[in-house]
Backbone as CSV, one residue per row, in Angstrom:
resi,resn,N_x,N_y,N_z,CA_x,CA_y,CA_z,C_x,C_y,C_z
1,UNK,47.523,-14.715,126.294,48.920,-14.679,126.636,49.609,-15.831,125.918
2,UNK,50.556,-15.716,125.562,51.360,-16.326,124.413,52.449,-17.317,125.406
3,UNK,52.379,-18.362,124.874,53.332,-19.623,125.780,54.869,-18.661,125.814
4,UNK,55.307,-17.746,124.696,56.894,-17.456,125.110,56.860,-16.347,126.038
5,UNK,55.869,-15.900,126.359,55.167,-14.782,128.092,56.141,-15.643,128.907
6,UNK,55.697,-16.784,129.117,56.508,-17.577,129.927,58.025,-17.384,130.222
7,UNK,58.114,-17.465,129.090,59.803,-17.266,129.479,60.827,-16.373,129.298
8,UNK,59.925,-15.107,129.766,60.506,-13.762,130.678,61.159,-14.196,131.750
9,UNK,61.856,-13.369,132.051,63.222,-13.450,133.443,61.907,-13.798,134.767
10,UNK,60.921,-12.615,134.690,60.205,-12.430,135.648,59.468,-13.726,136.361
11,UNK,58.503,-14.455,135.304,57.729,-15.421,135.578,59.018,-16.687,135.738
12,UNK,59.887,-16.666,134.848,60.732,-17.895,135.500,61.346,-17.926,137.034
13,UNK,61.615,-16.475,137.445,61.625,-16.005,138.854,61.225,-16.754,139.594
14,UNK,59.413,-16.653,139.237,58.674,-16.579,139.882,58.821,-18.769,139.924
15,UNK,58.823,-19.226,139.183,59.528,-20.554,139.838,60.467,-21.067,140.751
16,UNK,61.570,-20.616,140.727,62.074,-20.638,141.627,62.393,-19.780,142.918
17,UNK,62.078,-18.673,142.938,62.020,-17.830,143.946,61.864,-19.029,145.222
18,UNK,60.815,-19.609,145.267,61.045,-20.569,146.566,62.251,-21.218,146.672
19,UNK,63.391,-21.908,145.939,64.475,-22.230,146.412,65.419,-20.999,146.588
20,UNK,65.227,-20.192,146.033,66.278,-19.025,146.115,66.138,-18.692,147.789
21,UNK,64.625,-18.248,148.362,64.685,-18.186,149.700,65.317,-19.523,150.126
22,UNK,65.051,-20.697,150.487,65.340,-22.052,150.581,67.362,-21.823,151.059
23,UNK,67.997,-21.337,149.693,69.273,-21.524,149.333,69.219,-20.451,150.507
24,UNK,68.751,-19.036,150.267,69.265,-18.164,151.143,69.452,-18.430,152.903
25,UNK,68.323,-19.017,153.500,68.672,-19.610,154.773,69.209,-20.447,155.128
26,UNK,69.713,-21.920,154.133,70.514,-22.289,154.494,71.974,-22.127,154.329
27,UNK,72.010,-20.943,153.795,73.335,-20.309,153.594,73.784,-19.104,154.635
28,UNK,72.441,-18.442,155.426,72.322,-17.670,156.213,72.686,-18.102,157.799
29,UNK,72.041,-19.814,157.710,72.086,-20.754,159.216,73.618,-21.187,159.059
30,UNK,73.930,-21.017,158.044,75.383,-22.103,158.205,76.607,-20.889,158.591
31,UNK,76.233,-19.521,157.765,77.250,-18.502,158.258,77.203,-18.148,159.831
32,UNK,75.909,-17.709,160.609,75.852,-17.256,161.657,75.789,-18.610,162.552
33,UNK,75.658,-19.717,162.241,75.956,-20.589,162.762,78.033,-20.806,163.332
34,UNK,78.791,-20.875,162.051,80.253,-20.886,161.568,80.618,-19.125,162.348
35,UNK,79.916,-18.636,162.650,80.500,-17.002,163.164,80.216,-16.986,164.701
36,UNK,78.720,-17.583,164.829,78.678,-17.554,166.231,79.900,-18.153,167.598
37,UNK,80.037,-19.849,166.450,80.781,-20.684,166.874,82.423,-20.094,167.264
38,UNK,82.302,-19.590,166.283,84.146,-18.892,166.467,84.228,-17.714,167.076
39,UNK,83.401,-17.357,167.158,83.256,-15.905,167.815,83.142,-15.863,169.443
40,UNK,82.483,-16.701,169.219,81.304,-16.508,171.087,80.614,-18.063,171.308
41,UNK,81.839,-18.992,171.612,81.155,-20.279,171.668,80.870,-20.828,172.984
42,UNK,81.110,-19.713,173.889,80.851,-20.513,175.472,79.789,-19.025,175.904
43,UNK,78.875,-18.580,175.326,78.119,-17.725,176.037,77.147,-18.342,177.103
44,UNK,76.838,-17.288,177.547,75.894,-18.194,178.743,74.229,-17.765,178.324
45,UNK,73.091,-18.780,179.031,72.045,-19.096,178.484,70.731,-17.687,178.895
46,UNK,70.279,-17.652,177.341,69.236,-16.546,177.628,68.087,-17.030,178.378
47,UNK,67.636,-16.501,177.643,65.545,-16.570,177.738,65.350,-17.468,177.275
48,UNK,63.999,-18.938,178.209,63.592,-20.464,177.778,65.001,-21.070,177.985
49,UNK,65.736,-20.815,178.825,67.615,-21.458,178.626,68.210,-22.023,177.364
50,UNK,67.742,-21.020,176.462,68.692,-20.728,174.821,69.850,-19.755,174.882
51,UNK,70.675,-20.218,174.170,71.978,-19.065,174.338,71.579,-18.212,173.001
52,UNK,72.306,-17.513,173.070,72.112,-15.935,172.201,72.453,-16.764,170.807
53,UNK,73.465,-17.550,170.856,73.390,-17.902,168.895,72.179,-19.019,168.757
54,UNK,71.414,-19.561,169.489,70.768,-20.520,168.967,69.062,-19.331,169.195
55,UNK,69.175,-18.207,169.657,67.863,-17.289,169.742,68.284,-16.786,168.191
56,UNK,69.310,-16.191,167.464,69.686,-15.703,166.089,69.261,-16.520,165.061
57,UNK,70.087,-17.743,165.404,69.735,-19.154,164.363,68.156,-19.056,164.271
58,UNK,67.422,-18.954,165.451,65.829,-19.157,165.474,64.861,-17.651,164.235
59,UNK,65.673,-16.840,164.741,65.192,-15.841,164.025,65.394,-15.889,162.521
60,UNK,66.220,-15.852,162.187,66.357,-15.984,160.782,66.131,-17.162,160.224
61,UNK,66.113,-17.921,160.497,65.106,-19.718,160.092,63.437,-18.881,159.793
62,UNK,63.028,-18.378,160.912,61.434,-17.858,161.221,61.506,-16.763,160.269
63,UNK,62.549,-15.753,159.484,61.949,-14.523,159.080,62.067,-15.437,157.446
64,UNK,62.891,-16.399,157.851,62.724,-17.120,155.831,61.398,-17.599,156.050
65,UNK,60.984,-18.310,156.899,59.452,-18.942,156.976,58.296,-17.767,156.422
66,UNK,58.605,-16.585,157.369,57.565,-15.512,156.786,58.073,-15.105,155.673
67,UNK,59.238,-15.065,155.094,58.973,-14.771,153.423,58.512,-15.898,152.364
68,UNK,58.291,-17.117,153.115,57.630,-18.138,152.400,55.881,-17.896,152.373
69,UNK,55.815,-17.574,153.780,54.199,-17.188,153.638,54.219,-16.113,152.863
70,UNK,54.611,-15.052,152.709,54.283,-13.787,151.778,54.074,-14.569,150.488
71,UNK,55.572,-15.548,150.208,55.496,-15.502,148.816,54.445,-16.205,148.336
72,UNK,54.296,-17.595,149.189,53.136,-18.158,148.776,51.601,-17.746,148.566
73,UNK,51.391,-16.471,149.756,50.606,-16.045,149.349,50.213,-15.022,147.892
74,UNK,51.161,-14.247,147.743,51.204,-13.749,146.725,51.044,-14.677,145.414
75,UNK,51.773,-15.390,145.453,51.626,-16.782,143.987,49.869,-16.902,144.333
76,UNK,49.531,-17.735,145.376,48.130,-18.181,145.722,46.814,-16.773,144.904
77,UNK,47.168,-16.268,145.038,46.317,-14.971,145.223,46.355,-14.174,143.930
78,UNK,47.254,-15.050,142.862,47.403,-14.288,141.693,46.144,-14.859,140.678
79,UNK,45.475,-14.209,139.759,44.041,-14.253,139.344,44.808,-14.638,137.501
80,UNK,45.109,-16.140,137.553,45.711,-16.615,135.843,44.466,-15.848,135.117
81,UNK,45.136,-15.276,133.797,44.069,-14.814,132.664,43.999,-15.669,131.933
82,UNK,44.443,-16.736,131.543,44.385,-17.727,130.883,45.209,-19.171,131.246
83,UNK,45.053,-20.451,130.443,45.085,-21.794,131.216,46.657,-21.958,131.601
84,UNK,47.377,-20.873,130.287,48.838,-21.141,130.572,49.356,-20.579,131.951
85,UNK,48.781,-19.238,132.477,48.703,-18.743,133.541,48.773,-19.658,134.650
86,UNK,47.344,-20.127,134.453,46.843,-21.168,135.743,47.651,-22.305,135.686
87,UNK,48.491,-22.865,135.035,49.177,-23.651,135.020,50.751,-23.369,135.662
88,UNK,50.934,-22.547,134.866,52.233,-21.525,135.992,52.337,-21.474,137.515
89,UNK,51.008,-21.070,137.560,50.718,-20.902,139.034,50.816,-21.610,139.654
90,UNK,50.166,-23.218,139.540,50.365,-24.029,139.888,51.241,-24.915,140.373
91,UNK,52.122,-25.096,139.248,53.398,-25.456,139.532,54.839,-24.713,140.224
92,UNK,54.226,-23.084,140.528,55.091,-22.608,140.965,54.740,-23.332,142.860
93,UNK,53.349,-23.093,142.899,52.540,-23.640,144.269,53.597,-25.011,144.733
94,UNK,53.595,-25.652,143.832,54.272,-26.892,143.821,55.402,-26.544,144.358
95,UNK,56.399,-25.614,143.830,57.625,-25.662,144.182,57.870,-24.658,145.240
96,UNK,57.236,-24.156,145.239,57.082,-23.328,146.943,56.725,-23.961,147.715
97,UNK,56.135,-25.319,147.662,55.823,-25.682,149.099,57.090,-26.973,149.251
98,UNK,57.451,-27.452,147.998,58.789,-28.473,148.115,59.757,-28.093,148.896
99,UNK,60.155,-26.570,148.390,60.774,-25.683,148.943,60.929,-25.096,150.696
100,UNK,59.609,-25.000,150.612,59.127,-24.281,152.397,59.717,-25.773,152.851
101,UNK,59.101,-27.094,152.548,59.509,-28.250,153.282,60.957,-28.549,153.171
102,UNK,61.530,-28.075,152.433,63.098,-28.011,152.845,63.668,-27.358,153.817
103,UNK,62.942,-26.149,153.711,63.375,-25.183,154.617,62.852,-25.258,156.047
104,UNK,61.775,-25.886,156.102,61.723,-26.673,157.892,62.560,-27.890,158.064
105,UNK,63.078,-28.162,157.207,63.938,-29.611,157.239,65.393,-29.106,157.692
106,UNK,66.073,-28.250,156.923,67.146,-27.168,157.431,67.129,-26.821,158.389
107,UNK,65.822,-26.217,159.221,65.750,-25.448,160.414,65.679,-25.648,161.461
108,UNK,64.607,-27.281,161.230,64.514,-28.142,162.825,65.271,-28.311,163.524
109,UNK,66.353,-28.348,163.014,67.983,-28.944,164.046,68.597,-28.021,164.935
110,UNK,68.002,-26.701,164.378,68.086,-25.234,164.905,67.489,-25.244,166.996
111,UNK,66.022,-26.214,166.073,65.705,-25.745,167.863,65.717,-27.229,169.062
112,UNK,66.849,-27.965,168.383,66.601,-29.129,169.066,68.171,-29.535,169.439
113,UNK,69.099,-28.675,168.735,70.658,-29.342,168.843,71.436,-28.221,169.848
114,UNK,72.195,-28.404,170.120,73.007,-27.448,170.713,74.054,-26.743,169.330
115,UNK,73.920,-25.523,169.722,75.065,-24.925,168.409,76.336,-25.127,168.677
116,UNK,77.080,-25.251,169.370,78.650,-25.538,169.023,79.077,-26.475,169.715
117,UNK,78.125,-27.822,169.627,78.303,-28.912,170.629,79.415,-29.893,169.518
């Protein structure tokens, strides 16, 4: 495989794809966060005494988490044919997990703050 393989749309994707999820939830927490708030900011408390926007906020924080495990697994699990490969891989590993750790960094505040306090 030839070093300019590399720099197909696809495999460069495949670098950042972890911030793209990353960008997507915290762009996802801040809308339904900004909608809940204006919408429905005095609801009353569900299930574990969480209100309904901070059970939403939880969900979609958790379904970016499981597209981090997919993706990572998928990267993990890919078989390089050669060193440029395995090197790809690697560093994509790298930035998927920089990434995932952003994205618990974004999310924590989710299950510890009040949403429209």
């Amino acid at each position: 495989m030839s070093p300019a393989t590399f720099l197909r749309p696809r495999a460069l994707l495949g670098l950042i794809a972890g911030y793209l999820i990353w960008a997507s939830c915290f762009v996802s927490l801040y809308t339904v966060l900004s909608l809940g708030c204006a919408l429905a900011p005095n609801l009353p408390a569900g299930p574990f005494g969480l209100n309904v926007i901070t059970l939403v906020l939880a969900l979609v924080w958790l379904l970016h988490l499981a597209g981090f495990a997919l993706l990572i697994q998928r990267t993990h699990s890919g078989h390089p044919e050669d060193e440029h490969a395995g090197f790809m891989r690697r560093v994509s590993l790298i930035l998927h997990f920089s990434a995932l750790a952003a994205t618990l960094w974004v999310g924590l505040p989710v299950l510890f703050l009040p949403p429209c306090a």
